[in-house]
N, C-alpha and C positions, 0 to 999 in steps of 0.2 A: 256517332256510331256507338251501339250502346254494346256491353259485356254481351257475347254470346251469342248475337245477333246475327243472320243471314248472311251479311258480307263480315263478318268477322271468322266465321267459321269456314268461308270461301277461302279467306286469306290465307288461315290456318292451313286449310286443303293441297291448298295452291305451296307451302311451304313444302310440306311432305314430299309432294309433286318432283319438287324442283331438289332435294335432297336426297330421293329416291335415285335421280337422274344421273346423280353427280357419286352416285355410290355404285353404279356398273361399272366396272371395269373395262380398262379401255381397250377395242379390240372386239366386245363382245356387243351383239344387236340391241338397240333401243329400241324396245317393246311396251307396248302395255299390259302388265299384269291384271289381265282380264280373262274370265274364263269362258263367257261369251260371246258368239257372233255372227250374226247375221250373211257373210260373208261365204261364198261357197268357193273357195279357192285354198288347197289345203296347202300347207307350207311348212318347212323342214323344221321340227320338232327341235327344240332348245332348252334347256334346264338354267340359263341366264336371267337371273332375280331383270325384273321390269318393272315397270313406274308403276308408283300407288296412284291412282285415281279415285280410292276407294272416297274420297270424300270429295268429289266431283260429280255427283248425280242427282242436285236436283236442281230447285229451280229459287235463284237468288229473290226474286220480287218481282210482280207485274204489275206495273200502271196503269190502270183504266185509260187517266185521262190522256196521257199521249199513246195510247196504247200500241204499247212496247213492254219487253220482257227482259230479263237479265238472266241466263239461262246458264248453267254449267255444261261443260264439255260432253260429257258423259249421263246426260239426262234421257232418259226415254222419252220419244214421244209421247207414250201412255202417260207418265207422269207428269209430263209437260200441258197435256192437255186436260188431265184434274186441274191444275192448279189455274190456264185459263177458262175453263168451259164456262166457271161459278161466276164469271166477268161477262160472260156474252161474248171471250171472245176468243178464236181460235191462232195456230199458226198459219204462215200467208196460203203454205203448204203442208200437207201432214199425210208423208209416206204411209202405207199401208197398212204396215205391220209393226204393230205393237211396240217393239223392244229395238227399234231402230232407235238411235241414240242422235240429237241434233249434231253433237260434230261428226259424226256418223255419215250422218245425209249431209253435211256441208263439202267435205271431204271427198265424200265417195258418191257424190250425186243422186239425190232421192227425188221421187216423183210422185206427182196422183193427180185426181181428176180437175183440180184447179191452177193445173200448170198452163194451159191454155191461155189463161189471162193470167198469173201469177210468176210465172217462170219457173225455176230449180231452187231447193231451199236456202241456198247462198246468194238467192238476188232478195232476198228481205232481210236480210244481217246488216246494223250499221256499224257496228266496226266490234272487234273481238280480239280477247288473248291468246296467246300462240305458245305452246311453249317448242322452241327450237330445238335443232341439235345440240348445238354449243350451249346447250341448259341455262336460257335464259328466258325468258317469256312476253315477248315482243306485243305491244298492242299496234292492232292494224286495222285500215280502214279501206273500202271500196277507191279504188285508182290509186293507192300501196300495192310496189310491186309481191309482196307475200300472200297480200289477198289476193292478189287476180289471181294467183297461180296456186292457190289452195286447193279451189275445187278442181274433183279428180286426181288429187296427189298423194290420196291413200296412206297419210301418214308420212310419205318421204321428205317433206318437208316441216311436218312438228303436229303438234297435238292443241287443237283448242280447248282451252281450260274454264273460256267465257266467251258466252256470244249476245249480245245485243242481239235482238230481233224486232221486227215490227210485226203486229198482230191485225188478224182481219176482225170488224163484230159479224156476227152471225148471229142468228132466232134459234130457235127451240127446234125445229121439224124440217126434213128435208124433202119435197115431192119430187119421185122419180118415174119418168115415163122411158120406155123400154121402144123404140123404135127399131123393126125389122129390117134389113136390106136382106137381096139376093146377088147384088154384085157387089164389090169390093170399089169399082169407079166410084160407084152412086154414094157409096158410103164417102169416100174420101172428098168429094165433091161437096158433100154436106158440112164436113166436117171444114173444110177452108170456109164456106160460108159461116158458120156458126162463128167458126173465130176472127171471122172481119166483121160479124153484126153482132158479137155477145146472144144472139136468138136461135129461136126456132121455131116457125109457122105461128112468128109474133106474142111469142115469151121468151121470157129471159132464159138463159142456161147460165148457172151460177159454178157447175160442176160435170166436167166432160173425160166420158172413158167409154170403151166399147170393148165389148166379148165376140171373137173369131170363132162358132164352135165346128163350123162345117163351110167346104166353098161357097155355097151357096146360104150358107145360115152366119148373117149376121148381122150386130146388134149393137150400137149408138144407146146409152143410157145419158140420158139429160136427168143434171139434176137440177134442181131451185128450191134458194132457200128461202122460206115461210115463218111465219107467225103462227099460223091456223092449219088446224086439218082437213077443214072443209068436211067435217064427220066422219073421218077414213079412223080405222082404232092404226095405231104404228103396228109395221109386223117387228118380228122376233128373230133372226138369223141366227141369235146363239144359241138358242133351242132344239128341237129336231126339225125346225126347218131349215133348209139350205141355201143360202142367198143365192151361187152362181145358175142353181136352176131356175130361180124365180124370173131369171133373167129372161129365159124360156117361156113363161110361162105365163107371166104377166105383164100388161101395158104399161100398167101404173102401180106405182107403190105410193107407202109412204112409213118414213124411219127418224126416231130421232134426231137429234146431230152427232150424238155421242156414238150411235149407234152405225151413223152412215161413216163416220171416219172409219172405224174397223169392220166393219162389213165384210172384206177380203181377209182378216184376221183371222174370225174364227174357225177356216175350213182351208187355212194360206192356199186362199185363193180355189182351188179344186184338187189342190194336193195332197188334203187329209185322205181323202179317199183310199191312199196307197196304203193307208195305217188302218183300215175298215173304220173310219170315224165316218162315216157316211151311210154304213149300213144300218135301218132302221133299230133295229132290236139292239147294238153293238151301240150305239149313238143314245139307248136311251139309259145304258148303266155309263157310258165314259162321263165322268165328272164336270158338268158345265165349266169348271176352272179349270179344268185341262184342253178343253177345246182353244187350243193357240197356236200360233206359229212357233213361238220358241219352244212349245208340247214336242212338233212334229218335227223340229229342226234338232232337238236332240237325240230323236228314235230315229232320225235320219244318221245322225252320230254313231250312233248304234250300229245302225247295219252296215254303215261304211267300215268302221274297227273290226267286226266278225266277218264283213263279208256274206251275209243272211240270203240276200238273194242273188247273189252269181253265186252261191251252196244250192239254193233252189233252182237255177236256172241250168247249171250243168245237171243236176239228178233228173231233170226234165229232157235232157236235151235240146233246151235255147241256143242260139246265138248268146255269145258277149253283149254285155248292154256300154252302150256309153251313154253317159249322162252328157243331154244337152240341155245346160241353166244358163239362159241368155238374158240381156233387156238390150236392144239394140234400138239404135234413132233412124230411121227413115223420111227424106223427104214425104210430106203428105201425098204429092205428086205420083211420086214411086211405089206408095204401100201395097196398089196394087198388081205390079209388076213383082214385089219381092213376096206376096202372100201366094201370087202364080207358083212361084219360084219354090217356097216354102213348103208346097202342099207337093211338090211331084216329088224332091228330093230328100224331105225330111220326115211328113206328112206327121207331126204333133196335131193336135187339135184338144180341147180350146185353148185357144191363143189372147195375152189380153193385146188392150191398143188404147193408148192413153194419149192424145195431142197435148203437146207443150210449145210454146214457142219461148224464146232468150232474150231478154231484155235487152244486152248488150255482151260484146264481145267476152268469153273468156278463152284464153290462150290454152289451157291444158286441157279443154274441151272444148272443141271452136267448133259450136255450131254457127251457121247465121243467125246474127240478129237480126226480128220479127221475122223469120220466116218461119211456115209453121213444118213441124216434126209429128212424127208418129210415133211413140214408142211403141215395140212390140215386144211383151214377155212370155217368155217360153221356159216349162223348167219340165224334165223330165225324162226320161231316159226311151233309146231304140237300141233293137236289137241289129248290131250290126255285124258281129262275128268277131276273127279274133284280129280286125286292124282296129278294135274299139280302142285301147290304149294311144294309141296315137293321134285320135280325135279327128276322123276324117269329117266328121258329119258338122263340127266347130269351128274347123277350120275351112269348110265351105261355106259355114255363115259368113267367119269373120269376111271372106273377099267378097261375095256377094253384096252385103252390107258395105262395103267401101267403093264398089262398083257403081253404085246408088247415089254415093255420095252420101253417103248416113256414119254411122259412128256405132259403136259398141261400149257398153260399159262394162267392167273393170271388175267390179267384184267377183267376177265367177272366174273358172281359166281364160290364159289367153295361150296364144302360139304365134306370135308375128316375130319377126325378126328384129333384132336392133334398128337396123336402117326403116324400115315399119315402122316399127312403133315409135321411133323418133318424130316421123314425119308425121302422123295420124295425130301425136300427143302435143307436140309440138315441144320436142325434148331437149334440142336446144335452149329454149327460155328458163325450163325445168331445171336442169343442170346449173345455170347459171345463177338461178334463185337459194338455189340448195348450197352450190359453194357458197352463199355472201350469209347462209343464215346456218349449215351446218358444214365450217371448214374444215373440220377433222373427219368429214364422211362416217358419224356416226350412225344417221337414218339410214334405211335400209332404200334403193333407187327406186321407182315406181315399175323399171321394167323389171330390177330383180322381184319386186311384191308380185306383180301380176303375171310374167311367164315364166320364172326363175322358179319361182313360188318358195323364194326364202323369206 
C-alpha cells in the first residue's frame, strides 16, 4: 500500500468515522452528519454532533478483470458509475436517481429496470464493513447474520463504510422499444413471460420497467443493450426533450448507456413538472446542471419549511393536500387487481412499474424468492381535506398492499402499528440482531425511523 493511496485514505476515513462515533455522547442519537437525502420521511430535528463520513464517498478501486468494485459507504451512484462506465462496466443495479448513495440502496432497498434478472442492490454485494452501534466496524458477508438483516434496516443496525460489489459489462447504447397495453392483465401477463424467457417476440430484454399513465394507457419499455445504432442518432432527455413523454410517443428509441441510467433523473421521473421544469420557454433558461433530482428535492425542501402551497391552496380555496410518496412490491399476479384498486380510491396517474424478482430470502424484507414482484411508484400529492394529516389515503395503501400479499418500502412515512410492523418487517429477527451488534441501543429502531419518524 503505498503513502496516500485509495485504501490508505479509506482507512484514514474510516478512523474519523469511528472516532466521531465514540465522541456522541451517551444518550444522545447516532446519526449521520449528512445534509442530504433522498428519503422522504421527515423526522425530529436534533442539534447532536453525528458521524463524519465526509471522507466516505467515493470509490476505493474497480477491477476489470474480476469485475468487482470496492465502493465506500457513502458514494453516489453518479460517482460510482464514472468511475465504472470508462471499464465497460456498470452496477448489477443502478437506482434511478443520481445521488442515491450504495449503502443507501443497500440499506434502504433500491431498484430499476434490471432488477428482473438482477435482484435488489444488496444481492450483488460480496461482503462489506459495517460500522455498528457499539462503534466498532464489523466486516460481513452474505449468510452473516448482520448482512441478511441489513437490507431495509435503514440504518438501525449500523452504517456501511465499504461494500464489495460485483459489476455487470455493458456496450455503449441502449435500444428501447416502447410497447402499448390497454389492460393491466395483458400487461402483467407479459411481464411473467418476459421474466421466465429473458425475451420478447424473440429478442432479448436486458432492462425492464413500465409507465401506468391512464387505465387503459399503458406501457412496457424493453430495453437491450447494443454495440451499434443501427443509424438511429441517441436522443437527448436532458435537453428540452422529456423522456417520460417519449414514452408516449415513441416505439422505439435509442440512448447511451450513460444516458439511459438517468433518464428518470433529469425530470425525477414527471415530478419536475410541479417546479415548471417542463414548461417549454421555463425549461429553456433552467440551467441543464440544475435539471436533477437532488435540484427538485431541495425546492421540495423549500416549500415543505414555508409551507408555499397549502399558502396557495388555502387562498384558492383547495382541500388539504396529503402527500402520497410510495414504492410499494406487488405480486405480478395482483398488479392488476391493486392498479383497479389505485385508480378509483386514489386516482394518481402516471404511475411507474418496475418488475424485480429476489434471489434469495431476506428476513427484514421477505419477499419470495423467484417470484416475480411489481414495483409500483407513486409520489405526489391529493386533495383530500382536513383528515390529510392523518394520512387516510397511505394508510389505505399500506393495507391494500398487504392484502395482496405485497410489501411497502420504508423510505417515505409509515403508520402500522408495533405489532404490524413487527410481523410485515420481521422484527423479531431485527431486534435480536441489533441487541448482539448495538447493546447500549444507541441506533435509533427501524419502527422508531420509519413511524416514530425520530
Amino acid at each position: 500500500m503505498t503513502s496516500g493511496s485509495t485504501w490508505e485514505r479509506h482507512e484514514r476515513a474510516v478512523r474519523r468515522l469511528v472516532e466521531s462515533a465514540a465522541a456522541i455522547p451517551p444518550g444522545q442519537p447516532v446519526r449521520l452528519a449528512k445534509q442530504t437525502s433522498n428519503l422522504f420521511r421527515p423526522r425530529q430535528a436534533t442539534t447532536a454532533p453525528g458521524l463524519d463520513v465526509s471522507g466516505l464517498t467515493g470509490v476505493i478501486e474497480v477491477d476489470p478483470d474480476t469485475r468487482t468494485a470496492q465502493v465506500q459507504g457513502m458514494c453516489t451512484y453518479e460517482d460510482l458509475v464514472d468511475a465504472t462506465l470508462p471499464h465497460g462496466l456498470i452496477p448489477y443495479v443502478v437506482p434511478q436517481l443520481r445521488t442515491i448513495t450504495l449503502g443507501g440502496a443497500v440499506t434502504g432497498l433500491g431498484i430499476e429496470s434490471t432488477s428482473f434478472r438482477n435482484g435488489l442492490p444488496h444481492e450483488s454485494v460480496l461482503d462489506m464493513d459495517v460500522l455498528t452501534g457499539a462503534g466498532e466496524v464489523v466486516t460481513c458477508r452474505p449468510g452473516d447474520e448482520l448482512f441478511d438483516a441489513f437490507p431495509n434496516s435503514y440504518g438501525s443496525l449500523g452504517y456501511a463504510t465499504r461494500l464489495q460489489i460485483e459489476l455487470e459489462a455493458v456496450p455503449t447504447y441502449v435500444a428501447l422499444r416502447h410497447v402499448r397495453f390497454d389492460d393491466a392483465a395483458l400487461l402483467a401477463k407479459t411481464v411473467a413471460e418476459i421474466v421466465e424467457t429473458g425475451e420478447y417476440a424473440g429478442a432479448r430484454v436486458d432492462g425492464l420497467d413500465g409507465t401506468a399513465f391512464e387505465p387503459g394507457e399503458l406501457y412496457l419499455t424493453l430495453a437491450r443493450w447494443t454495440e451499434t445504432t443501427g443509424g438511429a442518432t441517441p436522443s437527448d432527455y436532458a435537453g428540452q426533450q422529456i423522456y417520460f413523454r417519449s414514452v408516449q410517443q415513441r416505439e422505439s428509441d435509442l440512448l447511451t448507456m450513460y444516458d439511459y441510467l438517468w433518464r428518470w433523473d433529469t425530470d425525477w421521473f414527471w415530478c419536475s413538472g410541479a417546479f415548471g421544469a417542463q414548461h417549454p420557454l421555463l425549461r429553456r433558461v433552467w440551467p441543464r446542471r440544475l435539471r436533477r433530482s437532488d435540484v427538485y428535492h431541495r425546492l421540495l425542501g423549500l416549500d415543505r419549511r414555508f409551507g408555499i402551497a397549502d399558502r396557495l391552496d388555502r387562498r384558492a380555496g383547495r382541500p388539504m393536500r396529503e402527500r402520497v410518496i410510495q414504492d410499494v412490491e406487488v405480486p405480478v399476479a395482483r398488479l392488476p387487481e391493486f392498479l383497479e384498486w389505485f385508480d378509483a380510491e386514489i386516482g394518481m396517474r402516471p404511475v411507474w412499474l418496475c418488475p424485480l424478482v429476489a434471489k434469495r430470502p431476506w428476513r427484514t424484507y421477505p419477499l419470495e424468492p423467484g417470484e416475480t414482484y411489481v414495483n409500483v411508484g407513486f409520489w405526489g400529492t391529493v386533495h383530500v381535506g382536513p383528515e390529510a394529516p392523518g394520512g387516510p389515503l397511505n394508510r389505505a395503501i399500506e393495507a391494500k398492499v398487504h392484502d395482496l400479499g405485497g410489501h411497502k418500502s420504508l423510505y417515505s412515512e409509515a403508520f402500522y402499528d408495533q405489532e404490524t410492523f413487527d410481523r410485515l418487517y420481521d422484527g423479531a429477527n431485527l431486534a435480536a440482531v441489533k441487541r448482539r451488534y448495538d447493546p447500549d441501543d444507541r441506533l435509533t429502531t427501524l419502527y422508531d425511523k420509519a413511524v416514530r419518524k425520530r
